[in-house]
N, C-alpha and C positions, 0 to 999 in steps of 0.2 A: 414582529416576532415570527420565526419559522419553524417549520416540525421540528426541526434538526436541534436548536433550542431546549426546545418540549423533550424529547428525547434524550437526551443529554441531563435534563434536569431529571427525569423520572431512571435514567441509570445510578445516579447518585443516589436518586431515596432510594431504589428498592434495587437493587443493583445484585440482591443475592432473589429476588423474585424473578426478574428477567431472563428467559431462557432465551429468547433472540432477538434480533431486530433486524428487519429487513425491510425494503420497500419495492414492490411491485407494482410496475402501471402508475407509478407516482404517489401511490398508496404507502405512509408508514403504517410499517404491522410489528404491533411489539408481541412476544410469543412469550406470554405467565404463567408461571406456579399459580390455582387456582384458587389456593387458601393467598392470594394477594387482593384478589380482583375487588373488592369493597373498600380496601384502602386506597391501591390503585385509583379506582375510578370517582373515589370523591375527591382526592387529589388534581385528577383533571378536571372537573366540576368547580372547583374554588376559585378563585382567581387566585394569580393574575391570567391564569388557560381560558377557564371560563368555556369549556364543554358541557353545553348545558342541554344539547342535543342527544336525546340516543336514537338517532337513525332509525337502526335495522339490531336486531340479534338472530340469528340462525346459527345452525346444529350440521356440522359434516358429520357422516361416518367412515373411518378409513378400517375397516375391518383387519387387518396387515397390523395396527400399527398397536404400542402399547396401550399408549392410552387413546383407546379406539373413535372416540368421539374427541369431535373438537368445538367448542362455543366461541362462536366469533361473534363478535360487538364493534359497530359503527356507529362513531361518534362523531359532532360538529362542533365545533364553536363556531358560531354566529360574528362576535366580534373581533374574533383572530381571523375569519373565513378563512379556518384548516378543518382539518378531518384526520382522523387517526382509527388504526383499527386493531383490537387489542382480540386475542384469541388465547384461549386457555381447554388443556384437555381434561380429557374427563373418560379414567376408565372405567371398564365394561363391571370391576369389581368394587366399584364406586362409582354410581349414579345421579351423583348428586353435587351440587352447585350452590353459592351463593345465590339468591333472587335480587335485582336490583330494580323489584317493583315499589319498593320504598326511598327508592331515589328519584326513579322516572316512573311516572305512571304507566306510559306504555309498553313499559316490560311487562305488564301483567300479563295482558293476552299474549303477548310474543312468548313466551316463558310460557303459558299455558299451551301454544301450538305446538312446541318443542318435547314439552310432555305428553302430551296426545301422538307427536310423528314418530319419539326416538325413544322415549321413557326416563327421562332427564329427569329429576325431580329437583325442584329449587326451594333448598332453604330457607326459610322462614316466608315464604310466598304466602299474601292474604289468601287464594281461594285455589288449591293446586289440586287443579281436574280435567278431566279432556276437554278440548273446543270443538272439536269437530265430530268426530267418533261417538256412537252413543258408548252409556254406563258398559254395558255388556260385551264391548268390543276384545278381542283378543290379543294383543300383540300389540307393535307399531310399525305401521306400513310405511314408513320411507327408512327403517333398517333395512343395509342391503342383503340381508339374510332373511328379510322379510320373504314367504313363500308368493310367489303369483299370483295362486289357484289354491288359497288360502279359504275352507270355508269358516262360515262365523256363524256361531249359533244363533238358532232362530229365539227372538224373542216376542213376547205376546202382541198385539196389536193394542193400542191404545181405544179407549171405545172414544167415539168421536162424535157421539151426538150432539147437536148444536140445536139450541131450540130458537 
């Protein structure tokens, strides 16, 4: 079986979900309406696709663009050895996304870095908090309207004694 296959068969289901498809660097990149992406991506998960891998997920910002952010997902199947990569936007007046930490467990933290960098927040996510950033933090520093020379309130020191 080839992407081209896969693609073909996911234009047919969701054909009114699909906003593009294209392939870069030998990369298929399908481009979704974001209220698809849970059906979509258990669909590839099933067999006979059997993507049962989720890679990588990361968060562009195109400031320019409507829907200012864009969630990209990389996926594997093991037993087809393809990869496909599915990306869906997400704007600035809606911040919010499906969580597909109830499919793959490693979207938890993935999806939790995304919240902490961009301020993504993901739908029905068991624990949606920062990972990096403490509690107090302001903003999200890989916006690219994020300031520089941003200060961040000072917050109390933890007392530290250890006996």
């Amino acid at each position: 079986m080839e992407n081209k296959e896969i693609i073909e068969s996911l234009q047919r289901k969701f054909s009114a979900s699909i906003l593009d498809v294209s392939a870069q660097f030998g990369d298929d990149t399908l481009l979704i309406d974001k209220a698809a992406l849970l059906d979509l991506v258990q669909f590839l998960k099933a067999k006979p696709y059997e993507f049962s891998m989720l890679l990588d997920l990361t968060c562009v910002d195109y400031p320019d663009k409507d829907d200012r952010f864009e969630m990209v997902y990389h996926f594997l199947s093991l037993s087809q050895n393809l990869r496909i990569r599915v990306k869906a936007g997400v704007s600035e007046t809606d911040l919010t996304i499906d969580s597909l930490a109830g499919i793959w467990k490693n979207a938890n933290w993935l999806e939790r870095e995304i919240f902490d960098m961009f301020g993504i927040s993901f739908n029905n996510h068991p624990d949606m908090r920062r990972l990096f950033m403490y509690a107090g933090f302001e903003g999200h520093p890989l916006r690219k309207d994020y300031p520089l020379r941003k200060q961040q309130p000072c917050i109390p020191l933890r007392n530290s004694d250890v006996d």
